[in-house]
N, C-alpha and C positions, 0 to 999 in steps of 0.2 A: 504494500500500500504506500503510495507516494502521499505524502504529508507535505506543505507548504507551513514553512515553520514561521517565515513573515506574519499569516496570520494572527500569531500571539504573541505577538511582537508588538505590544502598544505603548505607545509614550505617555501614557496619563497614568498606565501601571509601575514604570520606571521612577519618573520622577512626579510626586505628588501635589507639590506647588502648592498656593495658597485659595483662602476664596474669599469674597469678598459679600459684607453682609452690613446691610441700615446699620448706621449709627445711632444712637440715643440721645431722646430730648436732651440731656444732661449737657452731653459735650458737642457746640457748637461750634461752627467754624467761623474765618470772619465773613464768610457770605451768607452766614444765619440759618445753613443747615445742617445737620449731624453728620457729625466725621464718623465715616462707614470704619467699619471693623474689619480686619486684616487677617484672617485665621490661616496658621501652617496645617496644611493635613495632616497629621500624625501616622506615620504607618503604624500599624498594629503589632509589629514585634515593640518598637519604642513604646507603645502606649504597655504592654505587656511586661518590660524591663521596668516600667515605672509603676505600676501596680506592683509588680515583687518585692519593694520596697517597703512596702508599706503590709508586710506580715509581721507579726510578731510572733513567736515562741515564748509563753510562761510557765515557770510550774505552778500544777494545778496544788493550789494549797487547800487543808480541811481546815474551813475557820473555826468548826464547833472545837479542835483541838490543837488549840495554842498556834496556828497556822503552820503548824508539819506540812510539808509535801505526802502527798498521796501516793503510794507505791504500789500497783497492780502487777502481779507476775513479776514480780522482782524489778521493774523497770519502773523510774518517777513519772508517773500519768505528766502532760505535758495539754497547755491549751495554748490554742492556733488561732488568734484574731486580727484579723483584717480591716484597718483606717480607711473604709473606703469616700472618706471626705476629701483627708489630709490628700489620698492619690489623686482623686479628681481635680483637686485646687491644683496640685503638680502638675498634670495633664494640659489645667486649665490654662496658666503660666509660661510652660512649654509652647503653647500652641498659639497665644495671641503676639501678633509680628504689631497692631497697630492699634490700642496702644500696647507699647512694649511694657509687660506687668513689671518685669526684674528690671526696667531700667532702674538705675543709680540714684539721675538725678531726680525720676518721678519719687523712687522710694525714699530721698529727703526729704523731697518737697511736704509729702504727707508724713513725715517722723517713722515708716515702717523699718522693722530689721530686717524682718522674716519674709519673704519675699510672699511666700504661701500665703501671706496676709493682705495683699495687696488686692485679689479679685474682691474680696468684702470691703475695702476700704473703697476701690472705685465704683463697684454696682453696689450702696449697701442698699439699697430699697431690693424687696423680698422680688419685684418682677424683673429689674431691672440684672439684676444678678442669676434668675431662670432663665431669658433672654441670652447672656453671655454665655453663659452655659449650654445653651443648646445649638448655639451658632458653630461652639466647639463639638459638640455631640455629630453636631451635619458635618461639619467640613470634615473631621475624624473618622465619617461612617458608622458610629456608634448610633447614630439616629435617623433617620428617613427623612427628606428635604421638604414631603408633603406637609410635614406637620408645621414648618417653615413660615410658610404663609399663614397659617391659622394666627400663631403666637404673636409675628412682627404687625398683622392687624390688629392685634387684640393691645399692646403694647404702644402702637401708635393713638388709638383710644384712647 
């Protein structure tokens, strides 16, 4: 069977690039309209290496007993919990090119250390931070573009 391998050969799977998505009332330009939002696609091993980050391993302690570790079959029982905030604000961070969340000088300007604190410091209204969040979600593939439209009408409302 003769296979044309050109066909799978696509440049939008190579390289991911950015996408481009409304601005918010908040942040205007000086021609009085919202500076659109800049989002890197994230490929999905990176979005993956940055979820792994964010496991924890604890030993499982028994509080009714002085907080021992729990020992089953000779081995310390062990609890496995996942920050899936703290990842997602990392994902979030990684992924906006405009505005740049870890820039430097934004992260003075508002007194942040922690860079991961910066998406609630720019979007702190409860929509306006769902909104940034799901522009990440679409350009990432983590979310469907349909829903897209629903949110940035309901937002411009």
């Amino acid at each position: 069977m003769d296979m044309n391998l050109r066909a799978f050969m696509k440049e939008e799977l190579k390289s991911k690039g950015n996408m481009e998505f409304d601005g918010i009332e908040r942040f205007k330009g000086k021609d009085g309209k919202p500076i659109p939002f800049i989002i890197r696609r994230i490929p999905m091993k990176e979005i993956k290496e940055i979820r792994e980050l964010y496991w924890k391993d604890e030993v499982f302690r028994d509080k009714k007993n002085g907080g021992r570790p729990v020992v089953e079959n000779g081995h310390v029982a062990m609890v496995r919990e996942y920050d899936a905030e703290r990842a997602g604000l990392h994902i979030m961070v990684e992924a906006f090119v405009q505005p740049k969340l870890d820039d430097s000088e934004l992260m003075e300007y508002y007194g942040v250390l922690d860079r991961l604190d910066m998406p609630e410091t720019l979007f702190p209204s409860r929509d306006e931070f769902k909104y940034a969040n799901e522009c990440v979600m679409i350009a990432c593939g983590l979310m469907g573009s349909e829903d897209e439209g629903r949110e940035v009408d309901r937002i411009k409302n």
